[in-house]
C-alpha positions in Angstrom: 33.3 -33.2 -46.6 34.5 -36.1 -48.8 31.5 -38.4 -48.1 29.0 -40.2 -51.3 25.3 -39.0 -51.4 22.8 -41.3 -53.4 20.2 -39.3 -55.0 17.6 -42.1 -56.3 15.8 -41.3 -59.3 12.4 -42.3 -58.2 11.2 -40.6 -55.2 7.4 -39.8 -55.7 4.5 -41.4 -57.7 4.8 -40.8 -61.3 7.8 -41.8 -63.5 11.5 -42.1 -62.5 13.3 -38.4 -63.5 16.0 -38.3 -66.2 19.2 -37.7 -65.4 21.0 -34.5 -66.7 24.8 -35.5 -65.8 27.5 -37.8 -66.3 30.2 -39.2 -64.4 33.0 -36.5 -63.7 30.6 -33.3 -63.8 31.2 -30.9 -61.4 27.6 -30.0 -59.7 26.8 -27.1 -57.5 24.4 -27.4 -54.5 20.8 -26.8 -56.1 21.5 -27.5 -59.7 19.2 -29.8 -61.5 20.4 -33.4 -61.9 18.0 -35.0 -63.3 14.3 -33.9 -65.0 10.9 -35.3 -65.1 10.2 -36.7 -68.6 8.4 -34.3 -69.9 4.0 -33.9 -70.0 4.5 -37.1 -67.4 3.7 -37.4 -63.6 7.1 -36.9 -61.9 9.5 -34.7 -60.4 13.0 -33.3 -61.4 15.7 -33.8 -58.8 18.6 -31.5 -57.7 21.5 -32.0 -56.3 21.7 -30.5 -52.2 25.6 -30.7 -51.7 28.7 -29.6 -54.2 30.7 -32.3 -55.8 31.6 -34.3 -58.1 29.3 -37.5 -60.1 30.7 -40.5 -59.3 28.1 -42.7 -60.4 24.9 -42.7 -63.1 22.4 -45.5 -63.5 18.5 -45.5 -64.3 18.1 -45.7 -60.0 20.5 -43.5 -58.6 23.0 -40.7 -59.4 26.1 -40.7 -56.8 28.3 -37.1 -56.3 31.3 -37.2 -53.5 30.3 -34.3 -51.8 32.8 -31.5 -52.1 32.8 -28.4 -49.5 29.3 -26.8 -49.3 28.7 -23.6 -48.1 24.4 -25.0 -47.0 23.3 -20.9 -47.1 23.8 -21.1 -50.7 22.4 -22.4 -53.7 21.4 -22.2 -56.8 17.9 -20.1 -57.7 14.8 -21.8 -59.4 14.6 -19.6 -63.0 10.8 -19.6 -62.6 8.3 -16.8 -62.3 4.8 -17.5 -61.4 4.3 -19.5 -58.3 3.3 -22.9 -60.4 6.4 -22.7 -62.4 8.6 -22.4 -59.2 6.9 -25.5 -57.9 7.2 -27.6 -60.7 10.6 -26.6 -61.4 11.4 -27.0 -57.8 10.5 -31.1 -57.8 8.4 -30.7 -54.8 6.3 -33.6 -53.7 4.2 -34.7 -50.8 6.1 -34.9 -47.7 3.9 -36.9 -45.4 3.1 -39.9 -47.8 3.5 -41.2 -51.2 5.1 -38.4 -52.6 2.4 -37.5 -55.2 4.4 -34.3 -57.2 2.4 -30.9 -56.0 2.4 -29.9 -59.2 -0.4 -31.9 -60.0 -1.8 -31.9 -57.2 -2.7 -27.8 -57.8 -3.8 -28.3 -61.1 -6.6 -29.8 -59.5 -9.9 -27.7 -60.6 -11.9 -26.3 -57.6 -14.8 -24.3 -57.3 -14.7 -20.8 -55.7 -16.0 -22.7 -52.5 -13.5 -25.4 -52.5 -11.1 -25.8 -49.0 -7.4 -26.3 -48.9 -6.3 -28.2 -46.3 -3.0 -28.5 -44.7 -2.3 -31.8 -42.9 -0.4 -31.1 -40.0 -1.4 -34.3 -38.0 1.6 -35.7 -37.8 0.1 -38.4 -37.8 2.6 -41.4 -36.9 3.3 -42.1 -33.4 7.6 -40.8 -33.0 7.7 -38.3 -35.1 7.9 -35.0 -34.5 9.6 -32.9 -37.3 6.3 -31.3 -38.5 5.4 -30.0 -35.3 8.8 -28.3 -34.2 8.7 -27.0 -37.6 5.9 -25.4 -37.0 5.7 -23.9 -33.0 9.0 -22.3 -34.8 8.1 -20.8 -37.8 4.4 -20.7 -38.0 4.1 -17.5 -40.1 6.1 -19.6 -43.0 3.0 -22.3 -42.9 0.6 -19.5 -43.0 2.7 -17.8 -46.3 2.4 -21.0 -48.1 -1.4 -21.7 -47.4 -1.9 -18.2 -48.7 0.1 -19.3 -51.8 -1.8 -22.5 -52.1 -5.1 -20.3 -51.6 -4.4 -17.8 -54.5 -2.9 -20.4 -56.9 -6.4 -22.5 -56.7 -8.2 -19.4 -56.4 -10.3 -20.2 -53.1 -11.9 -19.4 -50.5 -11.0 -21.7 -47.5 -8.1 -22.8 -45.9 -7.8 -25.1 -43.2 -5.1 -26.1 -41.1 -5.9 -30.0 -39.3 -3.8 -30.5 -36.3 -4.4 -32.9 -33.6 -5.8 -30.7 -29.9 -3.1 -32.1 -27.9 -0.1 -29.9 -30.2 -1.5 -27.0 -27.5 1.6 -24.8 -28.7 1.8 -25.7 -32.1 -2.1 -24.3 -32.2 -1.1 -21.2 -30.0 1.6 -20.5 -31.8 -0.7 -20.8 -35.1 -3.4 -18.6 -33.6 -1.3 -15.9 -33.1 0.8 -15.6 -35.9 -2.5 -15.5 -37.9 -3.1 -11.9 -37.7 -5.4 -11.7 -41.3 -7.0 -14.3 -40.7 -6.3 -17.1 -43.1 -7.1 -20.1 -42.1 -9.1 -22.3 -39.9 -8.0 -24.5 -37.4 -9.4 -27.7 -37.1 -8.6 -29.7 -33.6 -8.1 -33.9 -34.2 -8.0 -36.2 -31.6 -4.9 -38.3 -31.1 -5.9 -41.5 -32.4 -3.8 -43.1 -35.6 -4.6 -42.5 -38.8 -5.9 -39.6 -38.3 -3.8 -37.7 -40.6 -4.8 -39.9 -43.2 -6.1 -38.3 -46.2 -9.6 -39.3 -46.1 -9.4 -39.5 -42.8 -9.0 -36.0 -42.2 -11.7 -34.7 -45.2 -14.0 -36.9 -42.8 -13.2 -35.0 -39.7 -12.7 -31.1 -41.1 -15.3 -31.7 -44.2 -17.8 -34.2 -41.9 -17.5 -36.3 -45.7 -16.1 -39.8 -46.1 -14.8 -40.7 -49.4 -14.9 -44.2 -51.2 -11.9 -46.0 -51.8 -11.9 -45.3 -55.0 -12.8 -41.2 -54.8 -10.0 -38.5 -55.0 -10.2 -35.3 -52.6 -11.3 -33.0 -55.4 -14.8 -34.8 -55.1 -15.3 -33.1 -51.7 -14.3 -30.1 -53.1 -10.6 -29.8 -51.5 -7.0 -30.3 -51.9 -4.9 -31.9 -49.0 -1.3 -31.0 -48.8 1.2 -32.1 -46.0 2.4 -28.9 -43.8 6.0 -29.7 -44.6 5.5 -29.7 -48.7 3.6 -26.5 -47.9 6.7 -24.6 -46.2 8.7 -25.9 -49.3 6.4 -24.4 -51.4 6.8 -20.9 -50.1 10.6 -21.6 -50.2 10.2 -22.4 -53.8 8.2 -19.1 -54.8 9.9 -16.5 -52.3 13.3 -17.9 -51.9 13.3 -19.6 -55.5 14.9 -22.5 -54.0 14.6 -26.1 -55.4 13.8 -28.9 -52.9 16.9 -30.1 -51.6 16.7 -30.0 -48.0 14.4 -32.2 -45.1 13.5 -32.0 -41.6 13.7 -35.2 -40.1 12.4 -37.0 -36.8 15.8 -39.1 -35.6 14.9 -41.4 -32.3 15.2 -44.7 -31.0 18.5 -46.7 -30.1 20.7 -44.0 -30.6 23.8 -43.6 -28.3 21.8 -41.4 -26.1 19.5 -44.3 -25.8 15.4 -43.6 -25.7 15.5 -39.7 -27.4 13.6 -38.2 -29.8 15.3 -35.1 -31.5 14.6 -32.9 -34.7 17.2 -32.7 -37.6 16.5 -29.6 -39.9 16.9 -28.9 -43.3 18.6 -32.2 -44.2 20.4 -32.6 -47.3 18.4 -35.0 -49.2 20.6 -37.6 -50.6 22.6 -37.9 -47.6 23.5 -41.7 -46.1 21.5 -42.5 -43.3 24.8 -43.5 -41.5 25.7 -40.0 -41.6 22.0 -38.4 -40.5 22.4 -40.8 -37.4 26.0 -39.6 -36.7 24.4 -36.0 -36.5 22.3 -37.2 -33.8 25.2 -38.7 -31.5 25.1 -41.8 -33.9 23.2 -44.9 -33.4 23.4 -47.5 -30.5 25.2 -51.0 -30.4 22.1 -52.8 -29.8 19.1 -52.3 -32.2 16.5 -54.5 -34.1 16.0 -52.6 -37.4 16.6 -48.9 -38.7 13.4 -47.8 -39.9 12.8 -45.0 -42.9 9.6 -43.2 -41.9 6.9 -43.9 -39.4 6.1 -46.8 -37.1 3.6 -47.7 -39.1 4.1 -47.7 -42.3 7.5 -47.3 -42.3 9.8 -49.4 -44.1 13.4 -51.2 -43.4 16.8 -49.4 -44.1 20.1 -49.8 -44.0 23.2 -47.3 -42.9 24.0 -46.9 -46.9 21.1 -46.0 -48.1 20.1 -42.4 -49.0 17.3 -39.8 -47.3 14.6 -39.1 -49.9 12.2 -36.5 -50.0 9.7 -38.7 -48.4 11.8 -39.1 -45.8 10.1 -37.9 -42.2 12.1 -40.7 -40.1 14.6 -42.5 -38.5 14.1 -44.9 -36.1 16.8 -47.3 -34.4 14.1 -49.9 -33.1 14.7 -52.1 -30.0 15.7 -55.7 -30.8 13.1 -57.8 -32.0 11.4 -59.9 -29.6 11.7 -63.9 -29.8 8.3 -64.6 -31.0 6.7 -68.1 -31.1 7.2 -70.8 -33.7 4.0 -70.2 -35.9 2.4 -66.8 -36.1 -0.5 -64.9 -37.9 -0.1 -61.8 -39.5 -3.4 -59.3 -39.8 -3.1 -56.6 -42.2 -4.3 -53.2 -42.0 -5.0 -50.8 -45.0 -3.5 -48.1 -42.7 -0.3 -50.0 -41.5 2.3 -52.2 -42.5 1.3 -54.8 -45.3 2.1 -58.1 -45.8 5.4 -58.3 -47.2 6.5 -55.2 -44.4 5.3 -57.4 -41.2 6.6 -61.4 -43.2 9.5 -59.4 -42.7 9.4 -58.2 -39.4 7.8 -62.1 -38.4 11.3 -63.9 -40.0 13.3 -61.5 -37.8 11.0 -62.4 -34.8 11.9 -66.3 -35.9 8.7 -67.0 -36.8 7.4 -68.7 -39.5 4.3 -66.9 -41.2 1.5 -69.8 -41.1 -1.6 -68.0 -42.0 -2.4 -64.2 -43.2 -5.4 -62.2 -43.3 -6.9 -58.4 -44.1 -8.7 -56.1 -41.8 -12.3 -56.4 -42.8 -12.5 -52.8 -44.0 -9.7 -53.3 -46.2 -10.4 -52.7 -50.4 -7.9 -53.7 -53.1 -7.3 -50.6 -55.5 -5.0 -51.3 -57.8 -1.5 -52.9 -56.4 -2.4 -51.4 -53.1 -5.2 -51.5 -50.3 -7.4 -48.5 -48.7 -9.4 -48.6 -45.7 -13.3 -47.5 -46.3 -12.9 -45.7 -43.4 -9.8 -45.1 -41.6 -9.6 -45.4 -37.9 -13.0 -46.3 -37.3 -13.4 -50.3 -37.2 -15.9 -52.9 -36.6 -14.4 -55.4 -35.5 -11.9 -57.8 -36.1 -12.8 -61.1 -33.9 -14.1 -62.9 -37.3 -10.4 -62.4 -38.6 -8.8 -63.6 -35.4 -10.9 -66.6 -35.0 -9.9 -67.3 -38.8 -6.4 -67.2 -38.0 -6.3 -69.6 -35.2 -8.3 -72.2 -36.8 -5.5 -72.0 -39.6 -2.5 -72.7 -36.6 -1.3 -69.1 -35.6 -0.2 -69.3 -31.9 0.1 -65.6 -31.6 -0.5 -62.8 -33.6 1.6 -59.8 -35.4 -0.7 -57.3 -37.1 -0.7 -53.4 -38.0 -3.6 -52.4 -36.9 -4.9 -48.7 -36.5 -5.8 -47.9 -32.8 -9.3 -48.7 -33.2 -8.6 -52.1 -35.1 -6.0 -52.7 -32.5 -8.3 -52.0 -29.8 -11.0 -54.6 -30.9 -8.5 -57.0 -31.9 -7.3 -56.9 -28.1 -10.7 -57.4 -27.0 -11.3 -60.7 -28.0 -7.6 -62.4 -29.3 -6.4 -62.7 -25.7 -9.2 -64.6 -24.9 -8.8 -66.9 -27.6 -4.7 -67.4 -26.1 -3.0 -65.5 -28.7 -0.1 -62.7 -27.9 -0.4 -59.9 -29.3 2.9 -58.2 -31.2 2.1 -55.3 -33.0 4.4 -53.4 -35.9 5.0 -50.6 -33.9 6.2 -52.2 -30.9 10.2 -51.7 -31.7 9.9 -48.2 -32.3 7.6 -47.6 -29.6 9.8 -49.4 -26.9 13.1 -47.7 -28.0 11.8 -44.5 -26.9 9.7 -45.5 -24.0 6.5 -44.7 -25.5 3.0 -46.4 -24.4 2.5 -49.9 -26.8 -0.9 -49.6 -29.1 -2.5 -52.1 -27.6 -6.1 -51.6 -25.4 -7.4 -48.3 -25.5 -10.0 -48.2 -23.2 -11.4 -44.3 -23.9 -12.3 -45.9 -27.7 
């Protein structure tokens, strides 16, 4: 194994980690590389492969990977459960990558509720699931981690109904009777955080409120298995499942890569899969949705869930609007996606329910809209012949209600991931 893994320095929210080597160090898989600065939001990093640093900068640390025996690494020095995690550098798996850490030093009352987030929420992928119609039991371990470390009561596992398995597999492999399940319906973003302490909790948060003021903690059920790997197996996070699909050269498949060295190039991960098609638009890093653009050199992350090979991008029309969605892509994400299409960006404008906070926006109330015609109208009086937006399937439900009518196409984020694996277009949902 003589190939270059790129482990960037700045994988979470918080500030970048430190890094801990130099160029010529020999590293061993699971050895710390680099450290959160310390009392700051962050996470430390560790190398997943054997080798040798090639390269150090304040973005990335390179090591030529050496021969790895992946069974082994080296053990977290910890002893209580929060020093494992911390130690560990686990983050949040299904979004930002807020460092769990922090997250559990959140103060809840004895009544508070843990929930785990296993929505999996993006249309595509997948990992979550087959992660966890395997090894339920492991979910279950961590929850009861997560449970004694906040020192509660309630813990609640929020799946959407139609994961049938996943949900058998869950009921029976909860023989004490941890948690709770709590059935979603399969509508996006429902695994967004507020979203789902509005369906389990029957409380909607402002923009501006954290989890802890409904009592609760949210955590992704990947970062969860992690966490009981970091407190029974005392191993750091160096490894991610990922959903590979889309244009790969067994065109139109969907298939589950486990336990993914992070840092590896996404050139490789593909190559694991059968390697990626001749044809394809973009390779995505994440979801559909909110997914961003990547290239064959660039390097997995923690955060990593995805890799997409989208379908070509279609030839779109000479002057197009873009409508923004808190829950989807954002403005610069879907310019970029309309240059590719060979249209030129003539007029912009935000889902009503969209709120500024800080660099950002939030929805007041994800996946449940009130309408968009006001915005459409707005965007055809400013010259958009068609229309490229990343709406949720509600917003894109009323958006197709009335832009048609008006004689603007439709082209949504989602459609090049979507067609490269045959899936249904968001577009009309009639049962909304």
């Amino acid at each position: 194994m003589a190939k270059e893994f790129i482990f960037y320095l700045k994988q979470h929210i918080g500030l970048p980690a430190v890094a801990e080597v130099k160029c010529g160090d020999y590293v061993k898989r699971g050895q710390r590389i680099a450290s959160k600065p310390e009392g700051k939001p962050g996470a430390n990093l560790h190398t997943s492969i054997n080798g040798r640093v090639m390269k150090v900068n304040e973005e990335e640390i390179r090591i030529k990977a050496e021969e790895t025996d992946f069974s082994v690494y080296e053990k977290l020095k910890g002893n209580t459960p929060m020093e494992l995690i911390e130690e560990a550098g686990i983050v949040g798996m299904g979004g930002a990558g807020f460092p769990t850490d922090r997250k559990l030093n959140t103060k809840l009352t004895e009544n508070g509720t843990i929930i785990i987030n296993a929505a999996e929420c993006e249309p595509v992928l997948s990992h979550n699931i087959a992660r966890l119609e395997k090894e339920p039991h492991k979910l279950l371990r961590g929850l009861q981690m997560v449970i004694d470390i906040l020192q509660v009561k309630r813990g609640v596992i929020a799946i959407k109904s139609k994961h049938k398995e996943a949900v058998k597999r869950l009921k029976e492999a909860d023989k004490d009777g941890i948690c709770e399940i709590a059935e979603l319906e399969d509508m996006y973003p429902m695994g967004e955080e507020r979203a789902v302490i509005r369906e389990v909790m029957g409380v909607l948060l402002s923009v501006d409120s954290l989890p802890s003021e409904a009592d609760a903690v949210v955590l992704n059920a990947e970062t969860v298995m992690r966490i009981r790997e970091a407190v029974e197996d005392k191993k750091p996070l160096i490894d991610k499942d990922i959903t590979m699909a889309g244009k790969l050269k067994d065109s139109g498949q969907i298939r589950i890569l486990e336990d993914i060295p992070i840092g590896m190039q996404v050139a490789d991960v593909m190559e694991m899969a059968g390697g990626i098609g001749e044809e394809y638009g973009e390779i995505i890093m994440g979801g559909p949705f909110t997914g961003e653009r990547t290239y064959p050199d660039k390097g997995i992350k923690k955060t990593t869930g995805g890799l997409i090979a989208a379908e070509a991008f279609l030839k779109g029309p000479e002057k197009i609007g873009i409508l923004i969605c808190a829950c989807g892509a954002g403005k610069e994400r879907l310019t970029e996606m309309a240059e590719s299409m060979g249209s030129q960006v003539v007029a912009a404008a935000w889902c009503k329910q969209a709120h500024a906070k800080n660099t950002a926006y939030k929805c007041e109330n994800p996946g449940r809209c009130p309408g968009q015609a006001g915005k459409v109208m707005e965007l055809k009086k400013q010259g958009a012949q068609a229309l490229l937006i990343s709406n949720c399937t509600d917003c894109t439900n009323t958006v197709m209600s009335c832009a048609p009518k008006m004689g603007l196409p439709v082209y949504h984020c989602t459609d090049g991931s979507l067609r490269a694996v045959n899936q249904k277009l968001i577009r009309r949902n009639r049962q909304i």
